[in-house]
Structures are given as structure tokens and as C-alpha cells.
TORKOL-4160 file (C-alpha; in steps of 0.2 Angstrom, whole numbers, padded with zeros to 4 digits, m for minus):
208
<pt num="1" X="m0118" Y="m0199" Z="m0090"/>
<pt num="2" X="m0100" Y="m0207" Z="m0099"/>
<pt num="3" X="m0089" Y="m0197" Z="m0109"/>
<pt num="4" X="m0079" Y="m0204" Z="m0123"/>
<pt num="5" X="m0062" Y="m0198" Z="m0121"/>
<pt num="6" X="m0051" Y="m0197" Z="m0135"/>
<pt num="7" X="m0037" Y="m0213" Z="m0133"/>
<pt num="8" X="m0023" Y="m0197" Z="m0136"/>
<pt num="9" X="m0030" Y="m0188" Z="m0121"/>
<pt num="10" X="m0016" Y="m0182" Z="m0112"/>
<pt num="11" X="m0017" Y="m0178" Z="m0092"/>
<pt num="12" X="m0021" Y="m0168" Z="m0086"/>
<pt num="13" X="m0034" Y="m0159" Z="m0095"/>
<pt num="14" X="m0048" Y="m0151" Z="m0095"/>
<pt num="15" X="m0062" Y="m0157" Z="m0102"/>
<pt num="16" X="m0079" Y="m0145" Z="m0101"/>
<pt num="17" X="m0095" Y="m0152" Z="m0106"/>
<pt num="18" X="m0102" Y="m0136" Z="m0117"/>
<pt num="19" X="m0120" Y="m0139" Z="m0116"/>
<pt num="20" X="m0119" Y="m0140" Z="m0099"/>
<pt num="21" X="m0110" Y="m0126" Z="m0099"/>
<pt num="22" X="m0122" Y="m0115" Z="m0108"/>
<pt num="23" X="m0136" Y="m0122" Z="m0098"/>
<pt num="24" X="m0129" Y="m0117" Z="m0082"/>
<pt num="25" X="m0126" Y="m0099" Z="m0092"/>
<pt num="26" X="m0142" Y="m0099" Z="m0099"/>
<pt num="27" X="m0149" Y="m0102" Z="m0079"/>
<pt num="28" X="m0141" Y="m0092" Z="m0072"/>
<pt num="29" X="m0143" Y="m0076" Z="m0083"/>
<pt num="30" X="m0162" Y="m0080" Z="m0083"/>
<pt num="31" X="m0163" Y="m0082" Z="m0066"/>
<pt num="32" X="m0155" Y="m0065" Z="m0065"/>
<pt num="33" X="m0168" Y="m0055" Z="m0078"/>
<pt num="34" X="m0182" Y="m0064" Z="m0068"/>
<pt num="35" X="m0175" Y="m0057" Z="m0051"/>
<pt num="36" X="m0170" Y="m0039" Z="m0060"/>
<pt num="37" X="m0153" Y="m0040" Z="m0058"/>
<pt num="38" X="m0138" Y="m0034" Z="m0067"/>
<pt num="39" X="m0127" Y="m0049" Z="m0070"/>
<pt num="40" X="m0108" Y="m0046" Z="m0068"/>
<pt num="41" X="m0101" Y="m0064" Z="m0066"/>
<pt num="42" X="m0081" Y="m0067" Z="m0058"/>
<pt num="43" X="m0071" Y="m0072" Z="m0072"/>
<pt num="44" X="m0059" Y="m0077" Z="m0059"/>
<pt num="45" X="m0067" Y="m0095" Z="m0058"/>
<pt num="46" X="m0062" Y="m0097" Z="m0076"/>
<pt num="47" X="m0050" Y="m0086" Z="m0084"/>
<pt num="48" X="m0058" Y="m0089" Z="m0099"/>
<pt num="49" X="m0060" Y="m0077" Z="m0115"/>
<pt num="50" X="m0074" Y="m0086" Z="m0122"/>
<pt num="51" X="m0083" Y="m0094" Z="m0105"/>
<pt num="52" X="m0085" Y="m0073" Z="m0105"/>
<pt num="53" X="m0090" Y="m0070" Z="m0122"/>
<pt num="54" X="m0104" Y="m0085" Z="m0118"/>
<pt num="55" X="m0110" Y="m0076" Z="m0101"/>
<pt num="56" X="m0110" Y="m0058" Z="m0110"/>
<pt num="57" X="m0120" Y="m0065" Z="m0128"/>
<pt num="58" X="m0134" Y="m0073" Z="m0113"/>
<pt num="59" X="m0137" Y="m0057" Z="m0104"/>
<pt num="60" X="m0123" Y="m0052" Z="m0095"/>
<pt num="61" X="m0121" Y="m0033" Z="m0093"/>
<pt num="62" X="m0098" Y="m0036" Z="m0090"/>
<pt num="63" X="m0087" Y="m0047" Z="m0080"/>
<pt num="64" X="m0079" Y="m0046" Z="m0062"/>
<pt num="65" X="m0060" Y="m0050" Z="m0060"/>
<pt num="66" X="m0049" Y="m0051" Z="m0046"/>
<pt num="67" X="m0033" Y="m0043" Z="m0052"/>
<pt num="68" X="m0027" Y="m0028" Z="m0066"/>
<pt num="69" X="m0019" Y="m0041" Z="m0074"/>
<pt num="70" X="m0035" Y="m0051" Z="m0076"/>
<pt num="71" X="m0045" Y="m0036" Z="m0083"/>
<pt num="72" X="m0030" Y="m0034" Z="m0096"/>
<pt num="73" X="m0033" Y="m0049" Z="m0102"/>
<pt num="74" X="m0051" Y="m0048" Z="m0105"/>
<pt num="75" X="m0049" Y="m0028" Z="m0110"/>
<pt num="76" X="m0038" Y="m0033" Z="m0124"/>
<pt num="77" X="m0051" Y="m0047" Z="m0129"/>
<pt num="78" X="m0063" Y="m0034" Z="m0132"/>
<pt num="79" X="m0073" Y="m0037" Z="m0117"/>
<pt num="80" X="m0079" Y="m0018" Z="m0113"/>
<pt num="81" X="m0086" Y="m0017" Z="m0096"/>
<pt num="82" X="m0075" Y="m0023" Z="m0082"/>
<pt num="83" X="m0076" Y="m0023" Z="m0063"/>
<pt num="84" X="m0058" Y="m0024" Z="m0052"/>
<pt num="85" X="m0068" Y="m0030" Z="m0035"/>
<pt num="86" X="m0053" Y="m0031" Z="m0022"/>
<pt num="87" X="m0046" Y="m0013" Z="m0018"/>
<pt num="88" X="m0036" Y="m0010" Z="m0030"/>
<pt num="89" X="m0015" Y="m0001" Z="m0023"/>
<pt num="90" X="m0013" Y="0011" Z="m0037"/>
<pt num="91" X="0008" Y="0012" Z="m0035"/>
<pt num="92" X="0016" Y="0019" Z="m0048"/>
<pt num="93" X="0015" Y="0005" Z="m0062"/>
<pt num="94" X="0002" Y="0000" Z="m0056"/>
<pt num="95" X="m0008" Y="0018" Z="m0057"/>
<pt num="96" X="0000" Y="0017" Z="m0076"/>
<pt num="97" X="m0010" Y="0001" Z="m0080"/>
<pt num="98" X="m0027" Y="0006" Z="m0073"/>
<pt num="99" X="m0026" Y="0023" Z="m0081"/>
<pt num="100" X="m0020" Y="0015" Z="m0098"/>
<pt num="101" X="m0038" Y="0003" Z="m0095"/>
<pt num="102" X="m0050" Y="0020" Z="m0094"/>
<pt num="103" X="m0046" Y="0020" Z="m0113"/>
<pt num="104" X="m0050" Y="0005" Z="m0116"/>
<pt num="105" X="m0065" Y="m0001" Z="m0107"/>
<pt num="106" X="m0079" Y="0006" Z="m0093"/>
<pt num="107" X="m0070" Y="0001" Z="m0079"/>
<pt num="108" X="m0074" Y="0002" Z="m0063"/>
<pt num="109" X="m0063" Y="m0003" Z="m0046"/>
<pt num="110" X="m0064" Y="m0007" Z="m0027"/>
<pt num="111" X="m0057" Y="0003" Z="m0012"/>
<pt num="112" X="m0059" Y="0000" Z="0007"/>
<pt num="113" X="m0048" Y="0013" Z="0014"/>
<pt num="114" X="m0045" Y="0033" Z="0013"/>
<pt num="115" X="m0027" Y="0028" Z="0009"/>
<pt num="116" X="m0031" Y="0018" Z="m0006"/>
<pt num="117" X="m0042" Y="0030" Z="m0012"/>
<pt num="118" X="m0030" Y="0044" Z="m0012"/>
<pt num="119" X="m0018" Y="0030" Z="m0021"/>
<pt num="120" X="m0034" Y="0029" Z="m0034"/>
<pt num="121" X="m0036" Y="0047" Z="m0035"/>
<pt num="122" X="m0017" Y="0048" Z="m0042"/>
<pt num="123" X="m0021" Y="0036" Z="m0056"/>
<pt num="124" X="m0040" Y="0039" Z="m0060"/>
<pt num="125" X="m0044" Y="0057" Z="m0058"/>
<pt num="126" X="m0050" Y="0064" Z="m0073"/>
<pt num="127" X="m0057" Y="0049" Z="m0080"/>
<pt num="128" X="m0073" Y="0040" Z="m0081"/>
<pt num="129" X="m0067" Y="0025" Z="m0069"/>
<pt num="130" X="m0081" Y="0020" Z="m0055"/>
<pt num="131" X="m0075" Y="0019" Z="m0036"/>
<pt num="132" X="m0086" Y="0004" Z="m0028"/>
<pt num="133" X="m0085" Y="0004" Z="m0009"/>
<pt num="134" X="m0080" Y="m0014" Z="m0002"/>
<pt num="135" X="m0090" Y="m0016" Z="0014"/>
<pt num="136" X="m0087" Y="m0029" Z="0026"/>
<pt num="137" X="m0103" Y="m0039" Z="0031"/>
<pt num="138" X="m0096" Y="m0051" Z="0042"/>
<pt num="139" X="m0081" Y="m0061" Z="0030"/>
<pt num="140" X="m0067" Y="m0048" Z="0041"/>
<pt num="141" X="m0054" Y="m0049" Z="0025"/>
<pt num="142" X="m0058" Y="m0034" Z="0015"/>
<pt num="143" X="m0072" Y="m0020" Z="0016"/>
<pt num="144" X="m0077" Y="m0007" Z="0026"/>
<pt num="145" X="m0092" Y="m0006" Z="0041"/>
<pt num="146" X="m0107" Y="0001" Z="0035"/>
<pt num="147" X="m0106" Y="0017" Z="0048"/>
<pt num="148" X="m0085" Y="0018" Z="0039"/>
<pt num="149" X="m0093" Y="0022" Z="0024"/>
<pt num="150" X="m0098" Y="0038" Z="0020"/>
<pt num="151" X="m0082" Y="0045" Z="0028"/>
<pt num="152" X="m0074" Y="0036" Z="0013"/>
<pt num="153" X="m0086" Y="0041" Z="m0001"/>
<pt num="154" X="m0080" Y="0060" Z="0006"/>
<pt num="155" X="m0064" Y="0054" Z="0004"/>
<pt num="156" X="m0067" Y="0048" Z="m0015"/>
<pt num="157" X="m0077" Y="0061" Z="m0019"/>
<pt num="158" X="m0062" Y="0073" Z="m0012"/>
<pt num="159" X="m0049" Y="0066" Z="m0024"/>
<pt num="160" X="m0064" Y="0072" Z="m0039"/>
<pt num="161" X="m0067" Y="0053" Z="m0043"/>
<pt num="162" X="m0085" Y="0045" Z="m0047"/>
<pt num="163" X="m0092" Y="0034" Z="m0032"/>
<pt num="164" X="m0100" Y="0019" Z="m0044"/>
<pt num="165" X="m0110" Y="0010" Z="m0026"/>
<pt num="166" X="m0107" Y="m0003" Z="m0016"/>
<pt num="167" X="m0102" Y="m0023" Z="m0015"/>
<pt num="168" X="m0097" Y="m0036" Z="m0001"/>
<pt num="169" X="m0092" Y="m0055" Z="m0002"/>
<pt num="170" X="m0101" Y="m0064" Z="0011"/>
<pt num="171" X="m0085" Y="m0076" Z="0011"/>
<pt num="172" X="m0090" Y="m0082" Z="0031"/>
<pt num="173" X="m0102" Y="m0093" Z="0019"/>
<pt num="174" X="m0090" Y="m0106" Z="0017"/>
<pt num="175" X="m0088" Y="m0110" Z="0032"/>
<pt num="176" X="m0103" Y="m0123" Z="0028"/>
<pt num="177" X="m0121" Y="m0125" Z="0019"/>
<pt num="178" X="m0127" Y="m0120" Z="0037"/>
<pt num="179" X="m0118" Y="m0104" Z="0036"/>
<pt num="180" X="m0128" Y="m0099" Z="0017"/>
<pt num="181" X="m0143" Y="m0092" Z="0024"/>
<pt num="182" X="m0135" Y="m0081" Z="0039"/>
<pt num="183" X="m0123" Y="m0074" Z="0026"/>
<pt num="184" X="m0135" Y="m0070" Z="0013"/>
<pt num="185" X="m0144" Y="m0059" Z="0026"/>
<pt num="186" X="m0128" Y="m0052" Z="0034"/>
<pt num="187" X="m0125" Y="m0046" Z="0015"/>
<pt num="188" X="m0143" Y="m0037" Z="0014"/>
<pt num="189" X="m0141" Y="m0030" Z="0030"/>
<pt num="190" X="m0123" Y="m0024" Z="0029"/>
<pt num="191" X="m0126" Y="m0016" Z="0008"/>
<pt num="192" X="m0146" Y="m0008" Z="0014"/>
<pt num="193" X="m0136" Y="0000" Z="0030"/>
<pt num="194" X="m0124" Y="0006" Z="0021"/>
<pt num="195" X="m0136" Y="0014" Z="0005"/>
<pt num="196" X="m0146" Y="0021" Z="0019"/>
<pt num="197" X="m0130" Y="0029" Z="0028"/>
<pt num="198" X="m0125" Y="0037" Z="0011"/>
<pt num="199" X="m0142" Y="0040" Z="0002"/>
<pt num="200" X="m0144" Y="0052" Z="0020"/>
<pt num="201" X="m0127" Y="0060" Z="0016"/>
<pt num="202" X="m0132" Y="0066" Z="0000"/>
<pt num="203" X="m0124" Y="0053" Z="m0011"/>
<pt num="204" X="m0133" Y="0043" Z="m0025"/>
<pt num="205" X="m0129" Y="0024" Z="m0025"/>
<pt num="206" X="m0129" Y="0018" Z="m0043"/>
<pt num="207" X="m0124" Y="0001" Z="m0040"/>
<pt num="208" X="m0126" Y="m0011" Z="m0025"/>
């Protein structure tokens, strides 16, 4: 397929073909429904207010982001469901910010450490915000192991916030096409030990 470029074009540019855009959008929302899962794609790929408003009119239930600045952004735009999936340092400005967000939108944030909940429990308790557990299924940046993890749901449910589920990023899948499968399955096992582990400790798991 050829493009025609404008001649005034300048570079660099972006340049987004939009059908192909919405196909993709369309897809993969599609290919969610059929499979009977919540859509919540990273916004981090594109950092773009109307990529978002795109994914959400197609089916998408919010966005992911990577940063409180991030969720700013799209929480100013209107975008009303958003997920902070990195644990979140609630220091003081920061606490300020992500309480200000609770007003604003359903929000819901990541934490892989008692410390950082306590931090969290500063800025959130009292409010609606969500507390996901990051668990560690085999990337070894971020997350907890699956036997950590209901010490840490104690630990958020200590500080009076709402424990939202569980996620991981099977990031070791870069490492090459080779690499997908075993991931993919290291991110089953790692999520349905963990849900067991805390579904035996009495909590309910909302989201995984």
C-alpha cells in the first residue's frame, strides 16, 4: 500500500493510517468480548486522548497508564476509569495527586510491597481507589511471588484500603517469539496461584 504525503510534510511526523487504526481497535475489542474479557488497554503506547476515546467508544471498559502524570492527563480528558499498573510511591505530592484523582475518576493503582502500601494508605484511605497486587511471574522487575501475596493483601487491607485483584506483565516475553508461549503460561500459573492463595485467606479477587 502507497501513501500520498503532503509535498509540506515536515519530518518528522507521525503519520497514522486511521482505518487501520480502528481495525486493529475494532479486533482487538472483539477478540476480547468473544474470549469474555474486560478490555483495559496501556495508553502508554500512545499517549493519546482520542486513540483512548476510540478504544473506549469500541468496547473498552478504561485505560492502563504507567505514571500519575499520565492518568492526569486522560482524568482531565474525561476518561473516567483508570488503572496506575506500576506500584505507585505515594510521597507527599505525590499522595496529594492521587488523592485529588479519587474525585475525578475510578481509579485504581498497583503495589508490590507492604512499604508502598502503607505510603498508599496515607494518600488513599477513605476513598474508593482499588489496590491491585503486582505479582512477579517470572519478568523479576516489579511484583510480588505468588506465596508473598496474601501477606500483602493483610497488609492493604490493614491500612482500610479496597484490595481491587491482581495483574503481572510477563515482560521475559521479549526476550524472543520463542519466549511468547512459556510466558503466557508463567502468567496463568503465577495469577491462578496467587487467586487460589487468597481466595483460601478469605479474600474475594475482583479482578485478575
Amino acid at each position: 500500500m502507497t501513501f500520498a504525503f503532503p509535498d509540506d510534510l515536515d519530518t518528522p511526523a507521525l503519520v497514522v493510517d486511521v482505518d487501520r487504526l480502528d481495525r486493529n481497535i475494532q479486533r482487538m475489542a472483539a477478540s476480547a468480548q468473544v474470549h469474555g474479557v474486560a478490555l483495559r488497554p496501556h495508553a502508554k503506547t500512545h499517549k493519546s486522548v482520542e486513540i483512548v476515546q476510540r478504544q473506549l467508544r469500541a468496547g473498552a471498559v478504561g485505560i492502563t497508564v504507567a505514571t500519575i502524570g499520565e492518568a492526569e492527563v486522560f482524568a482531565a480528558a474525561r476518561v473516567s476509569d483508570v488503572f496506575i499498573a506500576y506500584p505507585v510511591w505515594a510521597s507527599a505530592p505525590k499522595a496529594a495527586r492521587l488523592r485529588a484523582l479519587t474525585q475525578a475518576i475510578t481509579l485504581s493503582v498497583g503495589a508490590d510491597s507492604a512499604e508502598g502500601v502503607r505510603q498508599l494508605g496515607s494518600a488513599l484511605t477513605g476513598t474508593d481507589a482499588r489496590v491491585l497486587i503486582e505479582l512477579d511471574s517470572g519478568n523479576e522487575r516489579t511484583g510480588v511471588r505468588p506465596d508473598e501475596i496474601v501477606e500483602l493483601a493483610r497488609a492493604i487491607e490493614r491500612e482500610g484500603l479496597h484490595l481491587g485483584g491482581v495483574f503481572t506483565h510477563g515482560g521475559h516475553s521479549y526476550a524472543g517469539r520463542d519466549r511468547v508461549a512459556a510466558a503466557s503460561a508463567d502468567e496463568v500459573g503465577a495469577v491462578s496461584t496467587a487467586v487460589e492463595a487468597l481466595e483460601a485467606a478469605g479474600f474475594a479477587v475482583p479482578t485478575r
